[in-house]
C-alpha positions as MATLAB code, in Angstrom:
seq = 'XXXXXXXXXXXXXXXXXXXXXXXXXXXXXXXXXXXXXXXXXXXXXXXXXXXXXXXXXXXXXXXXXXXXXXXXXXXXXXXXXXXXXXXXXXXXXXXXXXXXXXXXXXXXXXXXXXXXXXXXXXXXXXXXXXXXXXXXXXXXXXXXXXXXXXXXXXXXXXXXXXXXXXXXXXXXXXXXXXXXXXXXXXXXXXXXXXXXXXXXXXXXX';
ca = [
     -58.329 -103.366   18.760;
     -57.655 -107.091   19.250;
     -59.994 -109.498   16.717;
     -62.105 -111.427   19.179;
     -61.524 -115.519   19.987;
     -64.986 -116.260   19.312;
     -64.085 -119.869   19.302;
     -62.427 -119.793   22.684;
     -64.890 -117.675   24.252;
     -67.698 -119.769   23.695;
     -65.992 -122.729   25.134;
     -65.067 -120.604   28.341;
     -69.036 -120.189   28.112;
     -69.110 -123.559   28.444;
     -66.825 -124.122   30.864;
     -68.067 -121.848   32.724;
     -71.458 -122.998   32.917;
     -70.349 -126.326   33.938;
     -69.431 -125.027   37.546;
     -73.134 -125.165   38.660;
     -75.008 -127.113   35.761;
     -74.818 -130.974   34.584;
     -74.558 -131.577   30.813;
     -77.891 -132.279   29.989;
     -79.376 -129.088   32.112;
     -76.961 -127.215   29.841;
     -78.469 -125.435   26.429;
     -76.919 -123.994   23.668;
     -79.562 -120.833   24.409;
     -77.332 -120.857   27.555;
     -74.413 -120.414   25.952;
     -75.249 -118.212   24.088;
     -76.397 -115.724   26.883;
     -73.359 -116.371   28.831;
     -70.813 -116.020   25.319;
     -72.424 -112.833   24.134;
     -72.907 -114.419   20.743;
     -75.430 -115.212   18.279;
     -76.890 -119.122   17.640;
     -74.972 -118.855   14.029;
     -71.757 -118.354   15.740;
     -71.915 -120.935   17.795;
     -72.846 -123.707   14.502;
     -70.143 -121.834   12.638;
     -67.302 -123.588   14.906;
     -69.266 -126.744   16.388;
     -71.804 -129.045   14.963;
     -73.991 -128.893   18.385;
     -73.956 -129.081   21.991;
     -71.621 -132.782   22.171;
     -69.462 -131.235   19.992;
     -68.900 -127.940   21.983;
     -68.792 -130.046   25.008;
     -66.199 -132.482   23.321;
     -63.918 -129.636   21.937;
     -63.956 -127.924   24.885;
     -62.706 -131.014   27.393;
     -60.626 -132.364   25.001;
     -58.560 -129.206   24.728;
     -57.751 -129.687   28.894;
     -55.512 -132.382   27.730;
     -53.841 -129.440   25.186;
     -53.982 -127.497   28.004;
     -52.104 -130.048   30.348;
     -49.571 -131.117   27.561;
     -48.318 -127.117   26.676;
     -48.004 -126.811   30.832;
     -45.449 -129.961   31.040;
     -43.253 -128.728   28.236;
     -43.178 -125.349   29.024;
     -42.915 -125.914   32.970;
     -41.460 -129.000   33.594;
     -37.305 -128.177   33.406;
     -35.564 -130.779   31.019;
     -32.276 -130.257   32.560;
     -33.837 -131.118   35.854;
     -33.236 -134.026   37.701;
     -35.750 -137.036   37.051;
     -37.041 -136.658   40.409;
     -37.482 -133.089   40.309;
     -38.933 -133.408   36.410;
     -41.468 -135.959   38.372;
     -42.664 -133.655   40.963;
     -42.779 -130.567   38.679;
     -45.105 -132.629   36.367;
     -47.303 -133.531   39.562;
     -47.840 -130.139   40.392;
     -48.122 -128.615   37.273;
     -51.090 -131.436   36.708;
     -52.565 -131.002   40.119;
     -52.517 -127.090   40.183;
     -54.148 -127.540   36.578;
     -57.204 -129.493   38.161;
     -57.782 -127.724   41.312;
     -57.599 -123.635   38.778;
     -59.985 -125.840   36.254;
     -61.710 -127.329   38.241;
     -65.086 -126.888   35.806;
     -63.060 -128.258   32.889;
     -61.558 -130.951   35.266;
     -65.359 -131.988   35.588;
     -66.302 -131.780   32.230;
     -62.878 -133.579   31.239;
     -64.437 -136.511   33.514;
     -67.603 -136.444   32.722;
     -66.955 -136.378   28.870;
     -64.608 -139.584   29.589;
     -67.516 -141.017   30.831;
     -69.784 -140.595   28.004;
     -67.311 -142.264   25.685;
     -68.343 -145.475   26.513;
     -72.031 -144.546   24.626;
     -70.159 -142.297   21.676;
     -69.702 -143.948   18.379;
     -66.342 -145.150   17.429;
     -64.835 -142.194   15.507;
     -65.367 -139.718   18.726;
     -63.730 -142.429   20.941;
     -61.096 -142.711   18.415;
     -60.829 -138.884   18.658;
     -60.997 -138.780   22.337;
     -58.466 -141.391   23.214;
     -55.938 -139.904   20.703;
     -56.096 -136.412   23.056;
     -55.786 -138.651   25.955;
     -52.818 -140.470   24.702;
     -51.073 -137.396   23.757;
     -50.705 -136.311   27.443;
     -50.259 -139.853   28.806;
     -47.084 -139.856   26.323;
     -45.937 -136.383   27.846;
     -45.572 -138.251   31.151;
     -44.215 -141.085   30.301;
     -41.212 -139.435   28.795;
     -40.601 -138.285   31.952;
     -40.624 -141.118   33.441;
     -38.404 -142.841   30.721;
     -35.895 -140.494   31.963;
     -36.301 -142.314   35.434;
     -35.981 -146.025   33.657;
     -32.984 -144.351   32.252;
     -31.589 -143.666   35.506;
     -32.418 -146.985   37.029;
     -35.195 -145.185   39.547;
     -37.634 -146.784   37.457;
     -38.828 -150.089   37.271;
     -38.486 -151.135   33.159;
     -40.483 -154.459   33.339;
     -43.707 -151.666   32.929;
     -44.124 -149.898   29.904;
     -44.002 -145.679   30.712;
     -47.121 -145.774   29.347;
     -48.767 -148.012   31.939;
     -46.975 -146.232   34.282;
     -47.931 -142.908   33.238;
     -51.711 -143.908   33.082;
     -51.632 -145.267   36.643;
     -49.958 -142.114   37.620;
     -52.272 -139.560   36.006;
     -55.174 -142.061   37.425;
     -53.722 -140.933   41.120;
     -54.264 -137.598   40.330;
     -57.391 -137.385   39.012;
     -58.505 -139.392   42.489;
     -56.922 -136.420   44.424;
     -58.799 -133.918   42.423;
     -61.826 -135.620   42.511;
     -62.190 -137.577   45.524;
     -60.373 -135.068   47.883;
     -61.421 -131.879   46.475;
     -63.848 -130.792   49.569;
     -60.648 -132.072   51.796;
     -58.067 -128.399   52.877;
     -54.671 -129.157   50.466;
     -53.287 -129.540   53.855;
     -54.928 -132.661   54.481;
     -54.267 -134.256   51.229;
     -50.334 -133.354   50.705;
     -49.418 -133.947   46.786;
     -46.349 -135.765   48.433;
     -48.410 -138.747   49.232;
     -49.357 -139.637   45.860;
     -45.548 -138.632   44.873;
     -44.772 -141.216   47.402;
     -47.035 -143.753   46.714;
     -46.495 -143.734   42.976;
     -42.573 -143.739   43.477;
     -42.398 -146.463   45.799;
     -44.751 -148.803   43.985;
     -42.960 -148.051   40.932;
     -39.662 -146.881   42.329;
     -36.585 -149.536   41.480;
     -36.203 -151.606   44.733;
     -38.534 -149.724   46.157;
     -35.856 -146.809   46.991;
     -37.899 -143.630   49.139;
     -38.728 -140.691   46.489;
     -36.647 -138.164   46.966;
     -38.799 -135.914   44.910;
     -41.821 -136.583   48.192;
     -39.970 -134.473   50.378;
     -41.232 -130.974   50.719;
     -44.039 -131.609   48.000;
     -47.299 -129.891   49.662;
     -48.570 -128.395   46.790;
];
């Protein structure tokens, strides 16, 4: 019989409470209801609530990082690397959507955290806004890219885009909000001499 995860089952607990409560209505008690696990366990692998909270959105961006290198073809073409990435992060947000929120709303509280957990937080962050600008390195390489940008602006404006989709458009049918505009709009923008993305066409993911 397989050892239990205890670890990653209470922050699916988490997660999953997250689809109908806000962070504050949240309780460890609840958790441990919804984890099947005693108070102990919980202190045994987090310090309290912000930590479980913390651990668990952070790891989203672990999450989103293994996806691009396992998904996202290196021998592919830059444009088709590009769109890969964009659906690989968009699919992520709209199957996660509870950790999408609590990935937001834990970005938020940063700006009231002490300096070690934003330290902490934006070294996550910057580990999956390196994984896409590598990609798009690949398309300075090529000349599709503009190179007057660092990849890591680039990547950050990007990954901004998406987020907006998930968030802003989430209530909107994936019809209605094709994954080929932001492809578009981000390639153009950025594109060198503002060529048309080939990687937009057919994107409707």
């Amino acid at each position: 019989m397989a050892k239990r995860d205890r670890r990653t089952e209470i922050m699916q607990a988490a997660e999953k409470l997250f689809t109908s409560r806000r962070f504050h209505e949240i309780t460890l008690d609840h958790v441990v209801r919804e984890a099947r696990v005693g108070k102990g366990t919980i202190y045994r692998y987090f310090a309290n609530k912000d930590d479980l909270f913390f651990q668990t959105a952070t790891r989203g961006f672990d999450e989103l990082c293994e996806l691009l290198t396992r998904r996202v073809p290196d021998s592919a073409s830059f444009p088709k690397q590009l769109l890969s990435a964009c659906r690989q992060i968009s699919a992520f947000f709209r199957r996660r959507r509870p950790l999408f929120r609590m990935m937001q709303a834990e970005g938020a509280r940063m700006y009231w955290c002490g300096a070690n957990v934003r330290e902490r937080w934006t070294q996550k962050r910057k580990k999956l806004v390196s994984a896409v600008a590598e990609i798009l390195r690949k398309g300075v390489r090529e000349g599709r890219i503009r190179n007057d940008v660092r990849a890591e602006i680039l990547a950050s404006l990007l990954l901004g885009m998406l987020r907006t989709r998930a968030r802003e458009l989430m209530d909107v049918p994936a019809s209605s909000r094709p994954l080929k505009l932001v492809v578009s709009l981000f390639y153009e923008g950025a594109g060198h001499r503002a060529k048309r993305a080939p990687a937009a066409r057919g994107a409707t993911a």
